[in-house]
C-alpha positions in Angstrom: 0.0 0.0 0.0 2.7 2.5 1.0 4.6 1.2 -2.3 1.9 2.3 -4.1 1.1 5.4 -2.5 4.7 6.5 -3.3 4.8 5.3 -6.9 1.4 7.5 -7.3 3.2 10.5 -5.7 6.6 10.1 -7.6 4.4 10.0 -11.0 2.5 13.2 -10.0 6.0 15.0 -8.6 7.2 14.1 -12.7 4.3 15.2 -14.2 4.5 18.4 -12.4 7.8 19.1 -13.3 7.2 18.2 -16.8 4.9 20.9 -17.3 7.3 23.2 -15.4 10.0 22.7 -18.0 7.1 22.8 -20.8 5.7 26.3 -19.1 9.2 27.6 -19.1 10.3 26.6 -22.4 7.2 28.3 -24.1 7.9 31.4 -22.3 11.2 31.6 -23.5 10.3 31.1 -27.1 7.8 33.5 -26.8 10.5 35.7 -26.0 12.8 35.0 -28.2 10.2 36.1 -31.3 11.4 38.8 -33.1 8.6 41.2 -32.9 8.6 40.9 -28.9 11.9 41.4 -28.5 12.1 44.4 -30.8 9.5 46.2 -28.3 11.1 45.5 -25.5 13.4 48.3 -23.5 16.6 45.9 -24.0 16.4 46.7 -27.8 15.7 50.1 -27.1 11.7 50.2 -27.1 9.9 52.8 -25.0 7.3 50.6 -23.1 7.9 47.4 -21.5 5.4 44.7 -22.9 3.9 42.8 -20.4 3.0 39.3 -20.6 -0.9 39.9 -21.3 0.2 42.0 -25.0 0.9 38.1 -25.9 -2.7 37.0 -26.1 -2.9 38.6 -28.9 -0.3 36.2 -30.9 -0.8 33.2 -29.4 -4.4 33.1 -29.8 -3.7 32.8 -33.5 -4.2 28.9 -33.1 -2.0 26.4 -35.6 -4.8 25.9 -37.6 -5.2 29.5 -38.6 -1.3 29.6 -38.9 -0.7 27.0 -41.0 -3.8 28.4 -43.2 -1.9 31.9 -43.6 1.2 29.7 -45.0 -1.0 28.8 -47.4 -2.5 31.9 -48.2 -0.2 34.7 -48.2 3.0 33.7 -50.3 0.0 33.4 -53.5 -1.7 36.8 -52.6 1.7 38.4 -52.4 2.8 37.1 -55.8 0.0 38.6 -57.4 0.7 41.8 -55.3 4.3 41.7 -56.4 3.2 40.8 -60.4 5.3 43.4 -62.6 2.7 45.3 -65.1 3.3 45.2 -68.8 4.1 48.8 -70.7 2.4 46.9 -73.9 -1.7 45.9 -74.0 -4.0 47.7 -72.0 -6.2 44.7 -71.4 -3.1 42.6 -69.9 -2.5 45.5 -67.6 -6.4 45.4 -66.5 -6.1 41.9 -65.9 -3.5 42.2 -64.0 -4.4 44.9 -61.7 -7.5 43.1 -61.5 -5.8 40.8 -59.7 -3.7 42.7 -57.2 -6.9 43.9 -56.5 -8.2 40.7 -55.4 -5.1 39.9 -53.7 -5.4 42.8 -51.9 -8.9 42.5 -50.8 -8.4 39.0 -49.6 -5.3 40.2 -47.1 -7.3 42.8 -46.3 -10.1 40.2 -45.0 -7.5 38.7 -43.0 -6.2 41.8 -41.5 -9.5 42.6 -40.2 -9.3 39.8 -37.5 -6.5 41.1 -34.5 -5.4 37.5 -34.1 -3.7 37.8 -37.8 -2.1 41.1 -37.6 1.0 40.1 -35.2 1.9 37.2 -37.5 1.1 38.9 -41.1 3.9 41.6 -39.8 6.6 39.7 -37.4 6.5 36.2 -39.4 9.8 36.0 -41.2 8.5 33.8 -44.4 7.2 36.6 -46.2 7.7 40.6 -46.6 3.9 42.4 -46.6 5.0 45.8 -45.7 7.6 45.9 -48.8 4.6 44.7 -51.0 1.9 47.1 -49.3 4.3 50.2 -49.9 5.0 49.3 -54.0 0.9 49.7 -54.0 1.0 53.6 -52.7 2.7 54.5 -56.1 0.8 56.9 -58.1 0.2 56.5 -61.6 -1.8 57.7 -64.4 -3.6 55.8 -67.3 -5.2 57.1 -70.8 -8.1 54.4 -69.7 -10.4 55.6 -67.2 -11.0 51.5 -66.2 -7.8 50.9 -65.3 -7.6 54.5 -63.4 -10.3 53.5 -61.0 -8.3 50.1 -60.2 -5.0 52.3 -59.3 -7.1 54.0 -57.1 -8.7 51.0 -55.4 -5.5 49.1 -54.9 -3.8 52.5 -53.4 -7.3 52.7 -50.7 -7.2 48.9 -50.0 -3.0 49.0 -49.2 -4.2 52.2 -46.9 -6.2 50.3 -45.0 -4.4 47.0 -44.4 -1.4 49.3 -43.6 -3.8 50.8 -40.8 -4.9 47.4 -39.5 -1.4 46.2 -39.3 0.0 49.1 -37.5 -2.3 48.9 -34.6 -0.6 46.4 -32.3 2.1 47.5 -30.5 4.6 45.0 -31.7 3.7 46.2 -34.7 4.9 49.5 -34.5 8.1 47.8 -33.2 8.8 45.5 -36.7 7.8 48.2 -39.3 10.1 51.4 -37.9 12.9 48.8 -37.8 12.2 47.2 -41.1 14.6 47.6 -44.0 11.6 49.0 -46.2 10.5 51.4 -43.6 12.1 54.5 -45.5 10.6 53.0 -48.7 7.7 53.2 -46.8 7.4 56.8 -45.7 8.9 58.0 -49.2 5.5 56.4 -50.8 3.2 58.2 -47.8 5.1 61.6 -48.2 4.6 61.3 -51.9 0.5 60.6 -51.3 -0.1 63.3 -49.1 1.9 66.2 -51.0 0.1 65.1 -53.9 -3.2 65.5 -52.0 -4.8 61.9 -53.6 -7.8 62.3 -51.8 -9.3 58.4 -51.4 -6.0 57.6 -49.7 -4.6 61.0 -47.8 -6.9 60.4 -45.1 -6.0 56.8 -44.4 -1.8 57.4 -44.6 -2.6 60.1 -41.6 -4.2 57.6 -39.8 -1.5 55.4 -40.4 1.3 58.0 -38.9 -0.6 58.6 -36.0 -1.3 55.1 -35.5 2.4 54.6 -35.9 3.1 57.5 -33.6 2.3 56.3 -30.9 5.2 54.3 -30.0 7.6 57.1 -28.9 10.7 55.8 -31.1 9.0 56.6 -34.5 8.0 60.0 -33.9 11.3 61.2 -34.8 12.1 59.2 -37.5 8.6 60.6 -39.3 8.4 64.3 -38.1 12.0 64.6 -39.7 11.7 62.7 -42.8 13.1 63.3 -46.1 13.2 61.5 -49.1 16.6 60.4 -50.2 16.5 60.7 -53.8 18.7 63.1 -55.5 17.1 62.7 -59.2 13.4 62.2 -59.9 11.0 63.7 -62.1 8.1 65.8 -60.1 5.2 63.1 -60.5 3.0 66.1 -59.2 2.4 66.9 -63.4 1.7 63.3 -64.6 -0.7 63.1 -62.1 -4.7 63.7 -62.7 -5.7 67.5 -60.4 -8.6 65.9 -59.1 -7.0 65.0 -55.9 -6.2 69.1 -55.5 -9.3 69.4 -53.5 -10.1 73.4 -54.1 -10.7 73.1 -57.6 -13.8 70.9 -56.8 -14.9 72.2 -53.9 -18.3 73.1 -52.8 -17.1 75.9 -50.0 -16.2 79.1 -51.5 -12.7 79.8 -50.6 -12.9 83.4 -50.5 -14.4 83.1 -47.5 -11.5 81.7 -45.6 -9.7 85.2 -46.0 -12.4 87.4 -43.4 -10.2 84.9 -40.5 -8.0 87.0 -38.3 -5.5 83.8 -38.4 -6.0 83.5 -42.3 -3.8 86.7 -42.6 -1.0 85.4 -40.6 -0.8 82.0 -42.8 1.8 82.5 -45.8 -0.5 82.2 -48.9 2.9 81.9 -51.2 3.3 78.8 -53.7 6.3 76.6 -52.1 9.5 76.5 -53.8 10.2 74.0 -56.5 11.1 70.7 -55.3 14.5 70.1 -55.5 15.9 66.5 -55.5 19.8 66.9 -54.6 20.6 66.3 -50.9 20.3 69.2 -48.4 23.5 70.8 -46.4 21.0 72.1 -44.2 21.4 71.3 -40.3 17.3 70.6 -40.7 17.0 69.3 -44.2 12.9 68.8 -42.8 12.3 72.1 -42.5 14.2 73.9 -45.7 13.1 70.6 -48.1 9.6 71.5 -49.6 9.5 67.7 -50.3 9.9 66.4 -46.2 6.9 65.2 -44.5 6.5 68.0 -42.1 6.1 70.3 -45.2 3.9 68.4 -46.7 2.0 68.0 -44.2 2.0 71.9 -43.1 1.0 71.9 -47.0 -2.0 69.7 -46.5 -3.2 71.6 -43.1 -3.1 74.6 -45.3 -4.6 74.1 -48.8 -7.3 71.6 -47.2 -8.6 74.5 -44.1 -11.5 75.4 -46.1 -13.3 72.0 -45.8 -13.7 72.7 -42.3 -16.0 75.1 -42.6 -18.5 73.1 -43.8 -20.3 70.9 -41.1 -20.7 67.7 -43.9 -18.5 65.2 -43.9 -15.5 65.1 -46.5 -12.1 63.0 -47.1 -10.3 66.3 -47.3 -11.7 67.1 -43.5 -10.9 64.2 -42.1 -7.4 64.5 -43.6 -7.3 67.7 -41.9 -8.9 65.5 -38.6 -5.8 63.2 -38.4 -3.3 65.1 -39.8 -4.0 67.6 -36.5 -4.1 63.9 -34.8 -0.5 63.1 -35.9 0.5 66.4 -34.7 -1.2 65.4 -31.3 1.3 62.5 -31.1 4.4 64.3 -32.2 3.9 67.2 -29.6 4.7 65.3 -26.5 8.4 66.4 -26.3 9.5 69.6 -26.1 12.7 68.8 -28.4 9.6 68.4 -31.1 7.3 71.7 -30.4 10.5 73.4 -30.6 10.9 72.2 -34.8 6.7 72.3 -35.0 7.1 75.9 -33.6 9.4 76.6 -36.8 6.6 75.9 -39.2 3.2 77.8 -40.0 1.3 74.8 -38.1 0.7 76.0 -34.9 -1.4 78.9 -36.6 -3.3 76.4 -38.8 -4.1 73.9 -35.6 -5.4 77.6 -34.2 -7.6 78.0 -37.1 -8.7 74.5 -36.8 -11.0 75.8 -33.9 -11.3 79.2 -35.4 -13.2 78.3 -38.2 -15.2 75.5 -37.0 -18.9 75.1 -37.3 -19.5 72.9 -34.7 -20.7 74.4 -31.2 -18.2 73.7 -28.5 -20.5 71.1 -26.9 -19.8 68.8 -30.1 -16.1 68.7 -29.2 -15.6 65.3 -28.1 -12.9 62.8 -27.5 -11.1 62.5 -31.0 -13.1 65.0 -32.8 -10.7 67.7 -34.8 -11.4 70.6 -31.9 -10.6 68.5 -29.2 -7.4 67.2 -30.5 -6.3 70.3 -31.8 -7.1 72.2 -27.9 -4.3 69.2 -27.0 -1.5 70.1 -29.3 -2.1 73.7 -28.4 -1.9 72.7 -24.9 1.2 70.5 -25.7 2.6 73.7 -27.6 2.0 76.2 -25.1 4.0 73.8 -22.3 7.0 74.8 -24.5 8.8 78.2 -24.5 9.1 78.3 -28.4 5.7 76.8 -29.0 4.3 79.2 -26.0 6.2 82.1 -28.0 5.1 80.9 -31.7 1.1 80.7 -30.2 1.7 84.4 -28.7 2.8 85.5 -32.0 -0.1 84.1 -33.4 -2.8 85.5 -31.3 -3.8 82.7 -29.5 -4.7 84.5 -26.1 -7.7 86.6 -28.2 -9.2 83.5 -30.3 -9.2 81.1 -27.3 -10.3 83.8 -24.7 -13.1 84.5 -27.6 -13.5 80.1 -27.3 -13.7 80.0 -23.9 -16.3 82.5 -23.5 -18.7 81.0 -25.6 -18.0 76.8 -23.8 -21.0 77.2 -21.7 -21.2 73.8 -19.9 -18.4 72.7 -21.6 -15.9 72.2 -18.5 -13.5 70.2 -20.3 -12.9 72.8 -22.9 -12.8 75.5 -20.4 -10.4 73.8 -18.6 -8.1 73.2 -21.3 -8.5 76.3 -22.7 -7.7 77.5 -19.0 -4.2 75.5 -19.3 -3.4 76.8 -23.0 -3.7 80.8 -21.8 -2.1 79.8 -18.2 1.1 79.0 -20.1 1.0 81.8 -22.7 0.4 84.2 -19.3 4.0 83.2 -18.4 
């Protein structure tokens, strides 16, 4: 009996231990993948990850893995597909095709359990592909013109899927494409495309959000010494005035409209900058293009209906949310004309204060005011701009609004110093 009792007890004691060394093996596994240890403050990420930001991965089962193996390598080999300069029906078939491709890994990235492993797998490259799909062109055939601009939308949004997670973040500011990556995105939102500006601010923002990418994208510049400007082989629709429904001339009776330089921007030059700040003297950097978007786009907001071209105006100031943390960054924001566009932001909305809600375009713009205004230059740059009269003239008007009093409070407390 005693024998027995022991042999029970000396199986249990093995089993146990067993699925100690099982436990501990899987947890260091899960720490040796790639994408978890890029975020982690060893590598040089901001934010610890802690063990729960795993769920995520590992409740992508082997089943659904195994069916992505499957799946992906084919939908990026039609993503991938070179097009032919010859028939224009070969080229529709073939961008009929990316488009499907497309679709499909969109349909996967909708599910969070996929996004982890569609970006941090090493067996295939999706950012690379996604960023070859944000090139503009232009076709004779209005068909095939319609399919660029559906492939560009669907890349937008799978990008915007994938950059949610955290780990996310991590993989793509790291990867080897990344500057390939932000060239494409700089080149959609100088041009203004307006089905897919929109989406690649969302994107930034999204990617924003981990600390180490701010600077990387707020002082970006694309590398290339000799390209043609693709601004003239490119269809004007995208240059959202000349179809607008708001008449522009009434954007000049603003107070802040006069202190907004209405001058066309220097001719894009493609050899490399001496400048010390190469983002703020290249017209071609992101931060200029984006100051350039804040600007041509302002008079959408004065119209209470909804428009691509406002909520490019709604994330762009959403970006600028993320990238006004630091004080090292309001100091180079504080360089630019966009701390007198976020001020016209609330200056020439139409929506009553009470409408400004959590991620509306007022209430993130009151935040990188307030973010502004905590720095000496920013504080300086919003004096110059006459901040203290248009949010006094806010404030009085809140009413019941106590969070945008408050705010508002903070912003004029730090231009008071």
């Amino acid at each position: 009996m005693v024998s027995e009792t022991l042999s029970i007890l000396g199986s249990s004691f093995e089993k146990k231990m067993e699925e100690k060394e099982t436990s501990m093996l899987s947890l260091l596994l899960r720490r040796m993948h790639p994408g978890n240890c890029l975020s982690s403050p060893a590598c040089g990420g901001d934010d610890a990850i802690n063990d729960d930001n795993y769920v995520v991965f590992n409740a992508c089962d082997r089943s659904e893995t195994s069916k992505m193996d499957a799946i992906i390598p084919g939908l990026l080999l039609a993503i991938d597909i070179e097009m032919k300069s010859s028939p224009s029906q070969m080229n529709k078939d073939v961008l009929s095709a990316k488009t499907a491709a497309l679709k499909n890994l969109y349909e996967l990235s909708q599910s969070e359990s996929n996004r982890i492993p569609i970006v941090c797998s090493s067996k295939w490259d999706v950012i690379s592909a996604l960023a070859t799909c944000l090139i503009s062109m232009e076709s004779q055939y209005k068909e095939i013109e319609l399919l660029y601009d559906e492939i560009r939308r669907l890349a937008c949004l799978i990008l915007n899927n994938l950059s949610i997670p955290k780990e996310n973040k991590s993989v793509i500011i790291r990867s080897r494409h990344w500057t390939r990556l932000l060239e494409q995105i700089t080149t959609v939102m100088k041009l203004q495309i307006p089905e897919a500006t929109y989406l690649c601010c969302i994107c930034l923002m999204n990617l924003t959000m981990a600390r180490d990418a701010v600077e990387p994208i707020m002082m970006f510049t694309p590398r290339k010494e000799s390209a043609p400007d693709q601004s003239s082989t490119l269809r004007s629709s995208g240059l959202g005035l000349r179809k607008s429904s708001i008449d522009a001339r009434d954007w000049g009776k603003f107070p802040t409209s006069k202190r907004i330089t209405s001058r066309k921007p220097t001719p894009p030059r493609y050899r490399r900058s001496t400048s010390d700040s190469p983002w703020l003297d290249d017209p071609n950097s992101l931060l200029r293009c984006l100051e350039k978007l804040m600007r041509d786009q302002q008079p959408f907001l004065m119209s209470k209906a909804f428009s691509v071209e406002g909520e490019s105006i709604r994330w762009a100031v959403g970006l600028l949310r993320n990238m006004t943390i630091k004080h090292r960054h309001c100091v180079v924001i504080a360089k630019t004309e966009i701390p007198a566009l976020v001020l016209g932001v609330l200056e020439r909305t139409p929506h009553h204060v009470i409408k400004w809600t959590n991620n509306s375009t007022e209430e993130m713009a009151l935040t990188v005011l307030d973010q502004l205004a905590a720095s000496p230059a920013g504080s300086e740059k919003l004096k110059d701009c006459g901040a203290n009269v248009v949010l006094g003239a806010i404030q009085t008007r809140a009413g019941g609004s106590t969070i945008v009093r408050n705010k508002i409070s903070s912003i004029l407390e730090y231009l008071d110093r």
